[in-house]
C-alpha positions as a Markdown table, in Angstrom:
| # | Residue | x | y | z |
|---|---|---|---|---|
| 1 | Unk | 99.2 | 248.0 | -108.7 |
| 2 | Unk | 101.8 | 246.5 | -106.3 |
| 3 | Unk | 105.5 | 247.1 | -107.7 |
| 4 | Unk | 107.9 | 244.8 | -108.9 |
| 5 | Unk | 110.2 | 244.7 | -105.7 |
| 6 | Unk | 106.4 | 243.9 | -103.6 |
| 7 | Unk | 105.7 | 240.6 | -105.8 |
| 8 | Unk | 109.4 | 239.4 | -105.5 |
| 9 | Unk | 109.5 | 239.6 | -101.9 |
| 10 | Unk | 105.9 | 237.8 | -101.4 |
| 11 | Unk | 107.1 | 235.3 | -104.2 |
| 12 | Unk | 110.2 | 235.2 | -101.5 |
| 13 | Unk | 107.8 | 234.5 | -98.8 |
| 14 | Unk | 105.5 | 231.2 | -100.2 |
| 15 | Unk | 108.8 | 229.8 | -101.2 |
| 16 | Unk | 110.5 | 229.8 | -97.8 |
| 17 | Unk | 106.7 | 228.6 | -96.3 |
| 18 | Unk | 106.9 | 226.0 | -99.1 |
| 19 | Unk | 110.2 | 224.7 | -97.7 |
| 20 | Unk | 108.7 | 224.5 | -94.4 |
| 21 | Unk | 106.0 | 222.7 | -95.3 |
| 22 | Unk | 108.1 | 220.1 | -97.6 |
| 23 | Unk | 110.3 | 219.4 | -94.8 |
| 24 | Unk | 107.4 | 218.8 | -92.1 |
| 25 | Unk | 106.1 | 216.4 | -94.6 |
| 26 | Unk | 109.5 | 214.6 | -94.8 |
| 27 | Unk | 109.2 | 214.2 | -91.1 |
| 28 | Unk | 105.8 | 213.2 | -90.8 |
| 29 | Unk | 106.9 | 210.5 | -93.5 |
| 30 | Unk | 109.2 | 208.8 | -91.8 |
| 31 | Unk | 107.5 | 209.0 | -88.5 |
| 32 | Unk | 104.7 | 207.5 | -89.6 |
| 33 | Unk | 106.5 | 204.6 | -91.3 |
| 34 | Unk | 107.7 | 203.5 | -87.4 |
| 35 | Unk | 104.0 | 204.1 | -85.8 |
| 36 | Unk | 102.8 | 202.3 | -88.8 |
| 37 | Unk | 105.1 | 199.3 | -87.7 |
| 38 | Unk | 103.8 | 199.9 | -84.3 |
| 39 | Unk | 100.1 | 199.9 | -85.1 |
| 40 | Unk | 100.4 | 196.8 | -87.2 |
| 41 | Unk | 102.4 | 195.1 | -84.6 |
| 42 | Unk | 99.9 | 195.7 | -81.7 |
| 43 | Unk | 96.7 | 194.9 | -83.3 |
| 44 | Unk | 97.1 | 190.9 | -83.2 |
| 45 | Unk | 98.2 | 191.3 | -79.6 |
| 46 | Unk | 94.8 | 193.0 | -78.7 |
| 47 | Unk | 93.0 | 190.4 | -80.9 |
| 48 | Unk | 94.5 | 187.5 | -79.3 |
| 49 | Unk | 93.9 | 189.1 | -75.5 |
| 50 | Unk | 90.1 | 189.2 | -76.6 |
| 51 | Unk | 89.9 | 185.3 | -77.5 |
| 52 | Unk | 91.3 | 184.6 | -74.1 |
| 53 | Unk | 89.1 | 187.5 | -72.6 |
| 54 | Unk | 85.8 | 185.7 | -74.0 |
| 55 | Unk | 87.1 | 181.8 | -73.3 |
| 56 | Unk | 87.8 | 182.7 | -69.6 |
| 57 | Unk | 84.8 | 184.6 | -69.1 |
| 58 | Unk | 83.1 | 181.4 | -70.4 |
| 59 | Unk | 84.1 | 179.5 | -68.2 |
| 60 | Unk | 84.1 | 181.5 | -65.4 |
| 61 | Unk | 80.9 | 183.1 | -66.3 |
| 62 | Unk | 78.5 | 181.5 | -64.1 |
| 63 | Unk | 80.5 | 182.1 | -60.6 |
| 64 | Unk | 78.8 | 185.1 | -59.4 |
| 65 | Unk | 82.1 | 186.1 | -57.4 |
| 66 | Unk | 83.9 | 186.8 | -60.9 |
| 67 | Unk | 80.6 | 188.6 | -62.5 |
| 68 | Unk | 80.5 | 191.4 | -59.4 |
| 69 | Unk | 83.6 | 192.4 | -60.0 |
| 70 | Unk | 84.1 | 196.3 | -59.9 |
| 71 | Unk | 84.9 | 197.0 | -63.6 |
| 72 | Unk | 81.9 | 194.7 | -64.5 |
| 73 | Unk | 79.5 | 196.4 | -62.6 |
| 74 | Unk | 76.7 | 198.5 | -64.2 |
| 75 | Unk | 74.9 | 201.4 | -63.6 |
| 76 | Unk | 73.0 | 204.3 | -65.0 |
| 77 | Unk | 75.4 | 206.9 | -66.8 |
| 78 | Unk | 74.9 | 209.9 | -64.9 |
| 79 | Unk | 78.9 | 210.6 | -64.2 |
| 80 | Unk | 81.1 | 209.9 | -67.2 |
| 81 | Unk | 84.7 | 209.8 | -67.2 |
| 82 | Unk | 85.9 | 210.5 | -71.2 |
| 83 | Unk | 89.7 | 209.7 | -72.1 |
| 84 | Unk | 90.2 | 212.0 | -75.2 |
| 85 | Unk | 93.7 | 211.6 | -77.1 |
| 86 | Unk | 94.8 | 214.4 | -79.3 |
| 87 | Unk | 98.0 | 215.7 | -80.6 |
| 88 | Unk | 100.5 | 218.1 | -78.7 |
| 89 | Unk | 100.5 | 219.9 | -82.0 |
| 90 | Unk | 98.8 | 221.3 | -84.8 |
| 91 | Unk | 99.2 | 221.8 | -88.9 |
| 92 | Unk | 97.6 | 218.6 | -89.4 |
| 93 | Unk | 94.4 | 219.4 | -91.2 |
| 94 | Unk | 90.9 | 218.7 | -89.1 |
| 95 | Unk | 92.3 | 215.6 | -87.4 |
| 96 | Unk | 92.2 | 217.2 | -83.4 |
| 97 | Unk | 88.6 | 219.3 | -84.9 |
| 98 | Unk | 87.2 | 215.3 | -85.5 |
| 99 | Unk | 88.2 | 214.2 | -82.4 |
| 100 | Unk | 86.9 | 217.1 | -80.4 |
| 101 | Unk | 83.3 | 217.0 | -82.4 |
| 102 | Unk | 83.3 | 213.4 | -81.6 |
| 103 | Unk | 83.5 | 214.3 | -77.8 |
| 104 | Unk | 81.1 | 216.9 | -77.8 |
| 105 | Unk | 78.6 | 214.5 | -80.2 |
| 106 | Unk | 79.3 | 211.8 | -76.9 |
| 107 | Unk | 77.8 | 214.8 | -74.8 |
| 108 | Unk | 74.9 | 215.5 | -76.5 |
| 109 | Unk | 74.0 | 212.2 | -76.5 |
| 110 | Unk | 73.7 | 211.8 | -72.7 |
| 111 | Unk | 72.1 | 215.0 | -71.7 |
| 112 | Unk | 71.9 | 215.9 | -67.6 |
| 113 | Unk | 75.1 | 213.8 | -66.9 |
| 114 | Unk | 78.1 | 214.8 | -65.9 |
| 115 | Unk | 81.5 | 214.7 | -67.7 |
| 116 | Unk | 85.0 | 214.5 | -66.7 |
| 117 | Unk | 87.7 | 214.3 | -68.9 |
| 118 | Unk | 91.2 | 212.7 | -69.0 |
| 119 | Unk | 93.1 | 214.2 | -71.6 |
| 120 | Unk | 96.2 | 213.0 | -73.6 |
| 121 | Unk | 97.2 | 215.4 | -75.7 |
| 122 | Unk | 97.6 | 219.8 | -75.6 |
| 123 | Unk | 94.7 | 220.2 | -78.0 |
| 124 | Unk | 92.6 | 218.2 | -76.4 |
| 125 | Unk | 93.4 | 219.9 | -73.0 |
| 126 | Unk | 93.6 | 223.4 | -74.2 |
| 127 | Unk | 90.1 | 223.0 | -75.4 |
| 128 | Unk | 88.1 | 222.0 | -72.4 |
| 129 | Unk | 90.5 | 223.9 | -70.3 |
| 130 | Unk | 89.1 | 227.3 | -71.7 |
| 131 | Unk | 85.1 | 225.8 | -71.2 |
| 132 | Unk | 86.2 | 225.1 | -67.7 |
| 133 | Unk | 85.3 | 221.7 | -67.9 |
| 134 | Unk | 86.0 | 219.1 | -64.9 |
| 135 | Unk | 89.4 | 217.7 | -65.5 |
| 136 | Unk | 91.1 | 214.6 | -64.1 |
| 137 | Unk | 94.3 | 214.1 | -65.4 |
| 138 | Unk | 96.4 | 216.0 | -68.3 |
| 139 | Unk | 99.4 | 214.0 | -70.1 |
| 140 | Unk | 101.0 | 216.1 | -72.5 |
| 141 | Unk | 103.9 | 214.8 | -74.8 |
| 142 | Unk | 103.8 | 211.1 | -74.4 |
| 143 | Unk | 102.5 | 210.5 | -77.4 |
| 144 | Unk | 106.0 | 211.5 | -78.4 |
| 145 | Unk | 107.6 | 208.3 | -76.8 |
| 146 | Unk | 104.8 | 205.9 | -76.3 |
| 147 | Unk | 105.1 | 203.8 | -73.4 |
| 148 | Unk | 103.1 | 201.2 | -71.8 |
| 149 | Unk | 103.5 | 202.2 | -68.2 |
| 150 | Unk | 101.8 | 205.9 | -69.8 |
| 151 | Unk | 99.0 | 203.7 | -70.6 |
| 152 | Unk | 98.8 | 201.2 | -67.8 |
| 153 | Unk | 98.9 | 204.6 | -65.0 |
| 154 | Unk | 95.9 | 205.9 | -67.1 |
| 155 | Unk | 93.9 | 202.9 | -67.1 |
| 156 | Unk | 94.5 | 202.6 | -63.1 |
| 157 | Unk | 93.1 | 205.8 | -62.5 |
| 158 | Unk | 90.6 | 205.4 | -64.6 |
| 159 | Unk | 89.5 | 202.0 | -63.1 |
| 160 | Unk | 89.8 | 203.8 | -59.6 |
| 161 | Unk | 87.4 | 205.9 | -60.3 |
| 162 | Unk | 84.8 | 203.8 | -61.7 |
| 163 | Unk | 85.4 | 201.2 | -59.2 |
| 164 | Unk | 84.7 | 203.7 | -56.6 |
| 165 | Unk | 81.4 | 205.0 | -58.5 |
| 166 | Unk | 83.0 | 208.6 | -58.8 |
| 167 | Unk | 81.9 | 207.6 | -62.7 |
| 168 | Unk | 79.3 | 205.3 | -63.7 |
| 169 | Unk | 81.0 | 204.7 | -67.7 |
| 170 | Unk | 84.4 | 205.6 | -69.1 |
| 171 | Unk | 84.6 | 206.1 | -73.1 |
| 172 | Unk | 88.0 | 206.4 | -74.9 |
| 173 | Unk | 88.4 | 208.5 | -78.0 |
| 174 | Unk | 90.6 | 208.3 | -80.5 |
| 175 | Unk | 91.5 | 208.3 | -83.9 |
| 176 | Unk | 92.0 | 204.6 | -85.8 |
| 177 | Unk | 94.7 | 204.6 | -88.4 |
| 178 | Unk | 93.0 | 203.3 | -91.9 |
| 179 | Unk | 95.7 | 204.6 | -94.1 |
| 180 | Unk | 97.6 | 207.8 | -95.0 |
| 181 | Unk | 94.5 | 209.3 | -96.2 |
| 182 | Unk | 92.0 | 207.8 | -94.0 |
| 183 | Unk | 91.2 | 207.9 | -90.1 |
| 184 | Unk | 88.2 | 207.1 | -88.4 |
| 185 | Unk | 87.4 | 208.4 | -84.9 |
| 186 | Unk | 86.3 | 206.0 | -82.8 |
| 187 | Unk | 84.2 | 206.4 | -79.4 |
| 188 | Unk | 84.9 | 203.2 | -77.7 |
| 189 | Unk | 83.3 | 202.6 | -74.0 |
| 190 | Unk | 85.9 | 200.9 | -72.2 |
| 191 | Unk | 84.0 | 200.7 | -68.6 |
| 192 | Unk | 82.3 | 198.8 | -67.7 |
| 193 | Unk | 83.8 | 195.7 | -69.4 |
| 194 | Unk | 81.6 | 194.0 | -71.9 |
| 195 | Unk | 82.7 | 190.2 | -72.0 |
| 196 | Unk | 82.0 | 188.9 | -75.2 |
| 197 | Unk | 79.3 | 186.5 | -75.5 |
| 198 | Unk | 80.5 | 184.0 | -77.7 |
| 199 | Unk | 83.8 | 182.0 | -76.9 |
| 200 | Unk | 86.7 | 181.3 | -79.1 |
| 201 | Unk | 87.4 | 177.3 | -80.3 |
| 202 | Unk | 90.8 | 177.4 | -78.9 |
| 203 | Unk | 90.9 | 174.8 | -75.6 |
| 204 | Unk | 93.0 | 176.4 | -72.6 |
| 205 | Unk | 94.4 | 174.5 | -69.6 |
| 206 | Unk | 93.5 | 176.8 | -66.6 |
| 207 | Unk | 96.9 | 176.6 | -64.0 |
| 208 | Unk | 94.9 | 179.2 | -62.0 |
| 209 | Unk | 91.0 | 179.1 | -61.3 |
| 210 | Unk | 89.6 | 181.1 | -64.1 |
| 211 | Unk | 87.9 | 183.5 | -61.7 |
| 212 | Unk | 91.5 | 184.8 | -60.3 |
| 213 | Unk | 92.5 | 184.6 | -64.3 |
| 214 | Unk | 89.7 | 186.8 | -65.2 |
| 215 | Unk | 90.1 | 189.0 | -62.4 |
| 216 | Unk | 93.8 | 189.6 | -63.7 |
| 217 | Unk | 92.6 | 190.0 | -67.6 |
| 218 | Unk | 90.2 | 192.8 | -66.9 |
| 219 | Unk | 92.6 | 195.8 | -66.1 |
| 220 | Unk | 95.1 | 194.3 | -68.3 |
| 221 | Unk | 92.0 | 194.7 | -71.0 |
| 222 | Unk | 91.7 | 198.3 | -70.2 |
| 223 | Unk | 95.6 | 198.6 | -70.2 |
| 224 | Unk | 95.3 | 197.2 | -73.6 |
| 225 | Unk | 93.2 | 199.7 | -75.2 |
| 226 | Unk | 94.3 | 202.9 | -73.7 |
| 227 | Unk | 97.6 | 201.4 | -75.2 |
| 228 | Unk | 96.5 | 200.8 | -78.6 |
| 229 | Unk | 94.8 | 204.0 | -78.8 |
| 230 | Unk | 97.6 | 205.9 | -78.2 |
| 231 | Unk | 99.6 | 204.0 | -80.8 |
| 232 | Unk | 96.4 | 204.1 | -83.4 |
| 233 | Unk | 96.4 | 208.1 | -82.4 |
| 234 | Unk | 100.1 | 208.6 | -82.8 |
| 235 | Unk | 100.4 | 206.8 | -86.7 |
| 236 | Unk | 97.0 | 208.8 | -87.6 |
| 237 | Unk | 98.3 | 212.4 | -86.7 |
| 238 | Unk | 101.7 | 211.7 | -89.0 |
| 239 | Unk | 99.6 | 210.3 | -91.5 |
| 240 | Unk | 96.9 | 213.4 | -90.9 |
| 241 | Unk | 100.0 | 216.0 | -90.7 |
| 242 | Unk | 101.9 | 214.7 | -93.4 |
| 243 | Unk | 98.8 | 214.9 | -95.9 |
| 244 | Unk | 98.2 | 218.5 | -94.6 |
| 245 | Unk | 101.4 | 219.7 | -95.2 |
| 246 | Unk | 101.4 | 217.8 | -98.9 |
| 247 | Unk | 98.5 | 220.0 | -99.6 |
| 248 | Unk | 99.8 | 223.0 | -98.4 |
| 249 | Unk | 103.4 | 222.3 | -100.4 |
| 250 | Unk | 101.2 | 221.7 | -103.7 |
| 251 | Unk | 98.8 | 225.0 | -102.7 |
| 252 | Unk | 102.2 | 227.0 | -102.4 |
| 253 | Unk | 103.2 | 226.1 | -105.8 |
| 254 | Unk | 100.3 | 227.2 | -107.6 |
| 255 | Unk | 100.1 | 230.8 | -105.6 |
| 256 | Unk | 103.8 | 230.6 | -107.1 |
| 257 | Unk | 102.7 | 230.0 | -110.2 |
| 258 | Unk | 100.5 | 232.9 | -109.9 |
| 259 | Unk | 102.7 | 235.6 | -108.9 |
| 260 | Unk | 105.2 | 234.8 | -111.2 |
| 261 | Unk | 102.7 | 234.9 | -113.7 |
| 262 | Unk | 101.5 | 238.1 | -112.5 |
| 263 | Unk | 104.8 | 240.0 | -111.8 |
| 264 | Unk | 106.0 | 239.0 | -115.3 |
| 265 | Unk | 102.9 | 240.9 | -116.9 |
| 266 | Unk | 103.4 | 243.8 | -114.2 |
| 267 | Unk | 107.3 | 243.7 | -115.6 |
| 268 | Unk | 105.8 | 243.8 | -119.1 |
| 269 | Unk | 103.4 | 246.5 | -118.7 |
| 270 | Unk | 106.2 | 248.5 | -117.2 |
| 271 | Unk | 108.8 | 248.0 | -120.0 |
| 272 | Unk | 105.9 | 249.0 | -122.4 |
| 273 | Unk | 104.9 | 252.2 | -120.6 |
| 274 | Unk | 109.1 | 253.1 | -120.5 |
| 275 | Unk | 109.0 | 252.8 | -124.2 |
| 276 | Unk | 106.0 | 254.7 | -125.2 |
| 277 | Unk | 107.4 | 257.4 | -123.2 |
| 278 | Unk | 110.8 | 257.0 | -124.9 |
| 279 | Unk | 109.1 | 257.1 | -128.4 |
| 280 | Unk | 106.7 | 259.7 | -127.6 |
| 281 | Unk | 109.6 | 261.7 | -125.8 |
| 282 | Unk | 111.4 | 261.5 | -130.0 |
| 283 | Unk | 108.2 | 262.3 | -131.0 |
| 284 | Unk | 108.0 | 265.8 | -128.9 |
| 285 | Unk | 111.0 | 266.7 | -130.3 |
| 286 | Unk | 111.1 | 266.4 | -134.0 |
């Protein structure tokens, strides 16, 4: 049986985790309340972009100058480039495990190509770094201070290499932001471009020729989503962390609970055994 001065100081220890894990909650909070407004912000940005994506390439569609453009060109998938964005750090539950078996469930899906991986994140990287994997590009900690030239260098290199047929498809992986207690992982392919078939209603007075126009959309599409993955990444690991660390706040209590419990019936048995001794010890000597 452990003594008294053992269940104090491991009582000691859950508490000062406890506060540890109440104060990276606290954080998490309020950082997820600005990548929240961030999220919410971008999303009819990237809608709009897609209505003027689909009514160019409507117009546009049937010169076969725009449709041989490089980032619409299609071909069998036997080198695939995969952006992966994960956090820089962990405690946040099996949000980076998702995003990882998502990847891997991308792999098994296309079995005899080849992968190549640009990774956001030190998870992500970390990961396919010890399986040796073929690696493009690393960007750790921008996800810290998301900006849109982070996302616009990606999407070049990215488009470089497809353009040049060093890959043959590009998927981006990420995590969409549903609410506090919800993301999704989401294996979108971002090359080549899919125009969308049907056109919006609204009627647009072309200055430029819409070929030029829609040769100017398409990276800034790609731009686009890189971007808005990183934001839709960056609210779900708060939201992810800040849930974990709610969990682990609510777990510490009740091992609390536990030990106090426990050392107060150690406490008691102790005081009982000190007074049987006492009373036998009066006993003895009568």
């Amino acid at each position: 049986m452990p003594s008294l001065i053992d269940i104090r100081r491991r009582i000691r220890s859950v508490k000062n985790t406890q506060q540890i894990t109440k104060a990276m909650k606290m954080v998490s909070a309020a950082k997820l309340r600005r990548a929240q407004e961030r999220v919410i912000a971008s999303r009819p940005y990237a809608g709009i972009l897609e209505n003027i994506l689909a009514n160019v390439a409507a117009v546009a569609g049937s010169d076969e100058r725009v449709m041989s453009h490089p980032l619409l060109a299609r071909r069998a998938e036997k080198k695939i480039q995969i952006v992966l964005l994960t956090s820089d750090r962990g405690l946040a539950g099996a949000f980076n495990t998702n995003l990882i078996k998502g990847t891997q469930k991308l792999m098994a899906d296309h079995p005899g190509a080849q992968f190549s991986f640009e990774l956001i994140g030190r998870k992500g990287r970390d990961f396919f770094r010890r399986r040796e994997m073929a690696i493009t590009g690393e960007h750790l900690g921008i996800l810290n201070k998301i900006q849109a030239s982070d996302a616009e260098a990606i999407a070049k290199s990215a488009a470089e290499l497809y353009s040049t047929g060093d890959s043959d498809a590009v998927y981006l992986i990420y995590n969409e932001y549903k609410s506090v207690v919800s993301q999704k992982v989401l294996v979108k392919k971002l090359l080549p471009i899919v125009l969308p078939e049907e056109a919006a209603t609204t009627d647009y007075i072309y200055e430029e020729p819409p070929g030029q126009l829609l040769g100017s959309l398409l990276p800034k599409y790609v731009e686009n989503a890189i971007f808005s993955g990183m934001l839709e990444t960056s609210a779900s690991e708060h939201a992810a962390r800040m849930t974990a660390m709610d969990a682990a706040s609510t777990n510490a209590a009740e091992v609390i609970d536990k030990l106090t419990l426990y050392m107060n019936r150690v406490r008691q048995a102790s005081i009982t055994k000190e007074i049987i001794e006492v009373v036998s010890g009066a006993a003895a000597l009568e």
